[in-house]
N, C-alpha and C positions, 0 to 999 in steps of 0.2 A: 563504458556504461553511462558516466556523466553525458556525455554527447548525445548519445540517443535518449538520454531520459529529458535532456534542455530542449532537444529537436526533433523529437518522433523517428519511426524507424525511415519513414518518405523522405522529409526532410534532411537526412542525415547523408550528406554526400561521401563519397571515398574521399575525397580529400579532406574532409572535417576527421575523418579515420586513421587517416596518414597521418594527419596535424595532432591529435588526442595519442595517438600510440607512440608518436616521433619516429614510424618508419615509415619506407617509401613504399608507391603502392605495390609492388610484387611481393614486397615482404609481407603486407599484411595477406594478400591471398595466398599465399606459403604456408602462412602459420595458422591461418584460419577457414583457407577456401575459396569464401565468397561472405559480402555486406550479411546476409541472411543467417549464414551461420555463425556469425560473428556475433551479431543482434543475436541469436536464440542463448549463446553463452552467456552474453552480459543480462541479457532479462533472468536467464537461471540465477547468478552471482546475486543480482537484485533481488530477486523473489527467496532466495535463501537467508540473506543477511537482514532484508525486512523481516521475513519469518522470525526468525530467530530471536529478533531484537523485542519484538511484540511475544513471543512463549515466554520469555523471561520475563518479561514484566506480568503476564497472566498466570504462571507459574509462582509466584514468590507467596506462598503458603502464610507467609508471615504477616500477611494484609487481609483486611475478609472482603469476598469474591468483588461487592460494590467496589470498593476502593483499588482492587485490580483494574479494572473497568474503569473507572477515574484516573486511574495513574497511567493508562494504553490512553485515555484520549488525551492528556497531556501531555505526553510521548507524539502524538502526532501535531498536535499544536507546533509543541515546541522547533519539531521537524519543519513545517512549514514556516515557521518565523524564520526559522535557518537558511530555508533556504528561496527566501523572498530574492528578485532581483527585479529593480526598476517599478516596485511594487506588487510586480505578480509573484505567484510562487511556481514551483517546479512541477506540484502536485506530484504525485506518486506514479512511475514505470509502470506498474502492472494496471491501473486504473488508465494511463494514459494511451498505454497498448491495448486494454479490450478497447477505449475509444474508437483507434485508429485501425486496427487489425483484424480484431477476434471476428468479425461477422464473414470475414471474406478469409480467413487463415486457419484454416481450421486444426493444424498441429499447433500453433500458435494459441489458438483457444482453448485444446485440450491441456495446454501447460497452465494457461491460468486459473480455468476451470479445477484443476488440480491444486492450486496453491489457496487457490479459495475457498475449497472443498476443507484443507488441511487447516486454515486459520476459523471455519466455522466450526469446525468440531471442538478446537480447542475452547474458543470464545464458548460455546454449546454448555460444553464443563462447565469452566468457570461461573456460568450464568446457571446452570444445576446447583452447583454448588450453593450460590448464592441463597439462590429458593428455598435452598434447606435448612442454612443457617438462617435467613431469616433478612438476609440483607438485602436481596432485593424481591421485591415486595408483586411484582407483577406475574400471575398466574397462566399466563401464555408458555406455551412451549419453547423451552429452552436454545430447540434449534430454530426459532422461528423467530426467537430476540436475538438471536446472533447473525441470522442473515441481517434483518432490523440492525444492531450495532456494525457490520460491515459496511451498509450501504450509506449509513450515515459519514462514516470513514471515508466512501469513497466521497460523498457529497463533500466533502471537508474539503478533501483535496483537490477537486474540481472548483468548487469557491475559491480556494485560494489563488486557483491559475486564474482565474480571474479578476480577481484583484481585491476581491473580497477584507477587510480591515478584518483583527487580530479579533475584535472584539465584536465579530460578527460570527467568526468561528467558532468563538469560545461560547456565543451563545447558545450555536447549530450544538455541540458536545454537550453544554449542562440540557439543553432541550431532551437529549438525549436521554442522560442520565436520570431527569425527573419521570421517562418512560418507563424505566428500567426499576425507580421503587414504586 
């Protein structure tokens, strides 16, 4: 998963595959087939463990909706300070796959499409939520500030692959956030 997410799915040769698994190349087509359905496993493993990592933090009832929403864009901050090399960052698997992939992949696309579909609904909520309690303050549709908070997400990540500083990030996120009350 690391390798295709350092290298894209083009870039990512069988032998970077051989090298990342430590088997030889028959054994990775054995256990896996072929690059392509290798790549569809590892983007799944990623898009679930992102998933998952982000519902918990949007999930935790014990914070009001805004400060969920602060504590996810700190959560991706953080994630790209992590994973800086040489100044750029790794940016995020599924943003760097619709880059590369989704316009020409079309099972490819319906997976992301799918995983994106599933983190705006949540973010959706959460940003309901908010309007209700009172924490964030902006009268736009719910699902319409979550596609809004996603694609800022993805901007993030994108910036960082570029090399964008920490505190340029962090600006793109509170930018964010002052939309949100």
């Amino acid at each position: 998963m690391r390798t295709f997410w350092a290298n894209g799915y083009e870039s990512t040769s069988t032998r970077d595959l051989c090298e990342a698994l430590g088997l030889d190349r028959s054994s990775v087509y054995n256990a896996f087939t072929n690059k392509r359905e290798l790549f569809k496993r590892a983007l799944t493993r990623y898009m679930a463990a992102t998933t998952a990592d982000q519902l918990r933090i949007l999930d935790d009832h014990e914070l009001p909706a805004i400060e969920r929403i602060r504590a996810l864009f700190a959560k991706i901050l953080q994630t790209e300070a992590e994973n800086r090399r040489d100044g750029y960052g790794l940016g995020c698997l599924t943003v760097n796959t619709t880059m590369e992939l989704a316009g020409r992949d079309p099972e490819i696309a319906l997976m992301l499409d799918r995983d994106t579909e599933y983190r705006v609904v949540n973010l959706s909520a959460v940003i309901g939520s908010g309007q209700r309690d009172g924490s964030i303050g902006s009268s736009r549709d719910p699902a319409e500030l979550a596609r809004f908070v996603n694609a800022v997400i993805a901007g993030i990540r994108v910036a960082a692959q570029g090399g964008a500083a920490d505190a340029t990030l962090e600006a793109i996120a509170a930018t964010a956030m002052d939309a949100l009350a």
